[in-house]
C-alpha positions in Angstrom: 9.3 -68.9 -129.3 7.3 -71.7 -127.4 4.9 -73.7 -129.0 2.3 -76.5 -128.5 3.6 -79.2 -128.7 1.4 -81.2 -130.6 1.6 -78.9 -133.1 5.1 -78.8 -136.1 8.0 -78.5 -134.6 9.9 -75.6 -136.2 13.7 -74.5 -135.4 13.0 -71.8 -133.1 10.7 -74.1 -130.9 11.9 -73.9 -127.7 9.9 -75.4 -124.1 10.5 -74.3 -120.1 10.8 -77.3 -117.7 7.2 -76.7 -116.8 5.7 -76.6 -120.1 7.9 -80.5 -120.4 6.3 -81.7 -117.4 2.9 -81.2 -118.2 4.2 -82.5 -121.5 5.3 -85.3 -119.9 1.6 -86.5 -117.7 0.2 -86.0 -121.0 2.6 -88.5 -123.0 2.3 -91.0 -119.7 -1.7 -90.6 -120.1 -1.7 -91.7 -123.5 0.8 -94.4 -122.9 -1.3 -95.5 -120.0 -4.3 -95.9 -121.6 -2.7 -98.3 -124.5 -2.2 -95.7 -127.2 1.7 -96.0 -127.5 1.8 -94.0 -130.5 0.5 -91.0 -129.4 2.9 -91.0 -126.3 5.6 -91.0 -129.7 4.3 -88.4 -131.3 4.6 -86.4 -127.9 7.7 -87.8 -127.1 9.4 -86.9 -130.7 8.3 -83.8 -130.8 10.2 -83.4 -127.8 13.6 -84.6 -128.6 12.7 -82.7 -132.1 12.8 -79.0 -130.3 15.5 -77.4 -129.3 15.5 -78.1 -125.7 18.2 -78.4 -124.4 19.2 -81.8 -122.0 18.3 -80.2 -119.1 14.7 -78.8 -120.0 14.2 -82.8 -121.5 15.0 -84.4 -118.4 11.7 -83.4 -116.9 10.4 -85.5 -119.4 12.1 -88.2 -117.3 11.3 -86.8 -114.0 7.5 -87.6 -114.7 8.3 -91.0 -116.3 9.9 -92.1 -113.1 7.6 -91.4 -110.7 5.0 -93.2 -112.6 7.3 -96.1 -114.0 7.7 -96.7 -109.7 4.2 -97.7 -109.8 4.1 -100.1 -113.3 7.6 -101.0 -113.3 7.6 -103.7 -115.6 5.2 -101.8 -118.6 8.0 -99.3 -118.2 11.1 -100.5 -118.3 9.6 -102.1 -121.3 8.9 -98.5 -122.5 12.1 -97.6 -122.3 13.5 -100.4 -124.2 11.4 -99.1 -127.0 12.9 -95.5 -126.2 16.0 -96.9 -126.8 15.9 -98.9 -129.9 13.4 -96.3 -131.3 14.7 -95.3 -135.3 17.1 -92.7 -134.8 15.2 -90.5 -137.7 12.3 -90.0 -135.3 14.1 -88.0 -132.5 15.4 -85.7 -134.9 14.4 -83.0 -137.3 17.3 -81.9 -140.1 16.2 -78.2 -140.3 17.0 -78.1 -136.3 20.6 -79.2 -136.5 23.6 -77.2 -136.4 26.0 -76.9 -139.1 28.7 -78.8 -136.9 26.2 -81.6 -136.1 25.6 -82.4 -139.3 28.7 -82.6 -140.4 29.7 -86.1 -138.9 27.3 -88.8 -138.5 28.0 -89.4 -134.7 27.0 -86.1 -134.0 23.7 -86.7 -134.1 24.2 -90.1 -132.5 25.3 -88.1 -129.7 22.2 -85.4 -130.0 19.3 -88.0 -130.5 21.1 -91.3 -128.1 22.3 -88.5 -125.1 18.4 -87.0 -125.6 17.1 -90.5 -124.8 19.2 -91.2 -122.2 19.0 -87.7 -120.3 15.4 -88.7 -120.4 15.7 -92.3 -119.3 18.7 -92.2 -116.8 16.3 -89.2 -115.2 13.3 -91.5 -114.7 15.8 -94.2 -113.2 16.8 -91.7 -110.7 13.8 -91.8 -109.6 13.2 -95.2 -109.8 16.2 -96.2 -108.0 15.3 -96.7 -104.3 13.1 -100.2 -105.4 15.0 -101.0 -108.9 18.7 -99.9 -108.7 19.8 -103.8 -109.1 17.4 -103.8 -112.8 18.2 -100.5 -113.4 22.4 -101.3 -113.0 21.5 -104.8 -115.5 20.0 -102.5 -118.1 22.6 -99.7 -118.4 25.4 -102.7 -118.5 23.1 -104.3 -121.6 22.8 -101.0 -123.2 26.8 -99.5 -122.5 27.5 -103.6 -124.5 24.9 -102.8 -127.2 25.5 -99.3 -128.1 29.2 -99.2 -127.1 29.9 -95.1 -127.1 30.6 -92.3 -125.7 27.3 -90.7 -125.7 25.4 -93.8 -124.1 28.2 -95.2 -121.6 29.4 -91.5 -120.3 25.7 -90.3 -120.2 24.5 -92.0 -117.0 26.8 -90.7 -114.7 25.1 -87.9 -113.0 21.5 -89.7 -113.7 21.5 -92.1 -111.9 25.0 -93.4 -111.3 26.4 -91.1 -109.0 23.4 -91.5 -106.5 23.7 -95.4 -107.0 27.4 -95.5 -106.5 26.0 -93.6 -102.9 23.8 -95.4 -101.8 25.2 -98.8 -102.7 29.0 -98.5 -102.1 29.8 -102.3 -101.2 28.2 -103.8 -104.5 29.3 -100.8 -106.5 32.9 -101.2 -105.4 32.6 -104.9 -106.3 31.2 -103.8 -109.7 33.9 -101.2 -110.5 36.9 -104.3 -109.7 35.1 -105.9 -111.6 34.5 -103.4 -114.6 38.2 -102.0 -114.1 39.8 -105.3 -115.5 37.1 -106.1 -117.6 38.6 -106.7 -121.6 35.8 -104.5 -122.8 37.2 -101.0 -122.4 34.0 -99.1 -122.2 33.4 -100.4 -118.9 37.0 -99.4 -117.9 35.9 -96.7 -118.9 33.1 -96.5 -117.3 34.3 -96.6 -113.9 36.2 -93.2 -113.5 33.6 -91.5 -115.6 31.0 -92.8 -112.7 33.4 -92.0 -110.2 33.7 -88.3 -111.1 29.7 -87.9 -111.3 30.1 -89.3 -107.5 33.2 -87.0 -106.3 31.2 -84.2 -107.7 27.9 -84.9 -106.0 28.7 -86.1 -102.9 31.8 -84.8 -100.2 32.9 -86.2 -96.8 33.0 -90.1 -98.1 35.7 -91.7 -97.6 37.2 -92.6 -101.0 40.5 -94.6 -100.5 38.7 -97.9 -101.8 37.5 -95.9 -105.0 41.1 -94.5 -105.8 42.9 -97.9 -105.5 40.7 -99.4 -108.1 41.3 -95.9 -110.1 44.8 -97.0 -109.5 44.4 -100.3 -111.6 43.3 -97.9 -114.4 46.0 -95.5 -114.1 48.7 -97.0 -116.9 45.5 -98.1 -118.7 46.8 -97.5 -122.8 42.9 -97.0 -124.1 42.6 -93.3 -125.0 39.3 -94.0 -123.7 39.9 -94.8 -120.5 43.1 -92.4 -120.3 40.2 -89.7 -121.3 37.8 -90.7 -118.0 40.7 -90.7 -115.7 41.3 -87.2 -116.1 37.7 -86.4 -116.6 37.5 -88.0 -112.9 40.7 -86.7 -111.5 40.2 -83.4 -112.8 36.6 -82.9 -110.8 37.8 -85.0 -108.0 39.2 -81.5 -106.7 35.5 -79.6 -106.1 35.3 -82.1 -102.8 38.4 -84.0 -102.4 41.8 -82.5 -103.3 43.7 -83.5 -100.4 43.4 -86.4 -101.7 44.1 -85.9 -105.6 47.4 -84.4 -104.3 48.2 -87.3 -102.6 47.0 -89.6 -105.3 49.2 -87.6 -108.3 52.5 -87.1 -105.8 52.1 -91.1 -105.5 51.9 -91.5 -109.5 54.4 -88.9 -110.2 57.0 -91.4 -109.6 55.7 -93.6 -112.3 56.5 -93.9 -115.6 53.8 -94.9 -118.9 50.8 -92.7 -117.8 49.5 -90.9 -120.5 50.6 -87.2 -120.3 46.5 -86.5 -121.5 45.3 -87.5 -117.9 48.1 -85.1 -115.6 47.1 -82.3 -117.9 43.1 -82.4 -117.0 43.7 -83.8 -113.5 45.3 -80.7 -112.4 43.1 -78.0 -114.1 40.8 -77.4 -111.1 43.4 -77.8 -108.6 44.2 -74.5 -106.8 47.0 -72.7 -108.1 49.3 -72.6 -105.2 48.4 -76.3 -105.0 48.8 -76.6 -108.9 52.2 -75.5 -109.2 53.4 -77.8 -106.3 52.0 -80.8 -108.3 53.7 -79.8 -111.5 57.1 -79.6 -109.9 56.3 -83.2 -108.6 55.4 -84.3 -112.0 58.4 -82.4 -113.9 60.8 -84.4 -111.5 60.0 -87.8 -112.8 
């Protein structure tokens, strides 16, 4: 059932894309002319629905293309976004029985909401800002330090930044790669597979040796990325995630976690060549 969205947000409200755009100019009105509250109230009762990710991030789309004209007013906007009380971008009656059984759940519901939203509108952005936008998701992946913030930019806007900036990126991921915080080790294949998904035809020898620095990596964390980003590495490039696993299949101390996801998406003829690679070791 759709609803206004001004009005109380019950557990069957749900909104289209379209109805979250116009949404959206009507929030950025408010917030334009100095009533920041009012874009709050539109804004919670947003990330209050049941919307999924998706639908929300047209809620971003708009924010973007106006934050490319007032820059500064909102990326201080979406400071506030971010360090907004968690109680307001959620309602209790909306939340599943499994959500609210742990407390990070909803971490994950109400701080992925706010970044869908946010890494949409610096997708946008990104042509002028990608340098300010790159210096506020490194602050924020310190500050909040999980899962559900770190991992959430990849596809918005990381994987178009990663693109379009590939010297300085690959500088950035040597960087992050031996970096003693392990988010960021992290970090880097999680980016990397938003990338190998999105884009085909790059060359992406550079990307895989620093990948390789990651490889023997002992953070579950990191061990969980790598095959996150070897496993989707095979939509566009598996010639060369063959390659890359015959080459490791040789070594010993990888964690078994990241040969079992890598090879999921491989085709099966492919699949079963790599496992006999991997069961001679």
């Amino acid at each position: 059932m759709i609803r206004n969205i001004t009005g109380k947000i019950s557990v069957g409200d749900k909104y289209s894309k379209g109805q979250v755009r116009r949404f959206a100019r009507q929030a950025i009105t408010r917030f334009d002319a100095g009533d920041e509250s009012e874009f709050f109230i539109l804004l919670d009762n947003l990330t209050k629905s049941k919307s999924g990710f998706e639908v929300i991030r047209a809620f971003g789309e708009e924010l973007g293309k106006k934050a490319l004209k007032e820059p500064d007013s909102y990326f201080e906007l979406f400071d506030k976004i971010m360090h907004r009380k968690k109680e307001a971008s959620y309602d209790p009656a909306n939340l599943s029985d499994f959500i609210r059984k742990n407390e990070k759940n909803i971490d994950a519901l109400v701080y992925g909401g706010r970044v869908a939203i946010i890494g949409t509108a610096f997708t946008q952005m990104r042509d002028g800002h990608w340098k300010r936008i790159l210096e506020k998701i490194e602050a924020w992946n310190i500050e909040f330090a999980d899962w559900y913030v770190v991992d959430s930019w990849c596809h918005h806007p990381m994987a178009h930044i990663i693109a379009e900036h590939q010297e300085k990126m690959l500088a950035k991921f040597r960087k992050w790669s031996k970096s003693e915080n392990f988010w960021f080790r992290k970090a880097v294949p999680v980016y990397l597979h938003a990338f190998f998904v999105e884009y085909s035809g790059y060359d992406i020898s550079p990307y895989l040796k620093i990948l390789d620095d990651l490889m023997l990596d002992q953070e579950n964390w990191v061990a969980k990325g790598m095959g996150w980003c070897l496993r989707e590495m095979a939509k566009n490039y598996q010639n060369e995630l063959v390659d890359f696993l015959k080459k490791w299949a040789r070594v010993e101390g990888v964690k078994k976690l990241i040969y079992k996801e890598a090879i999921k998406k491989l085709d099966k003829d492919v699949r079963e060549e790599v496992i006999k690679c991997l069961e001679k070791r």
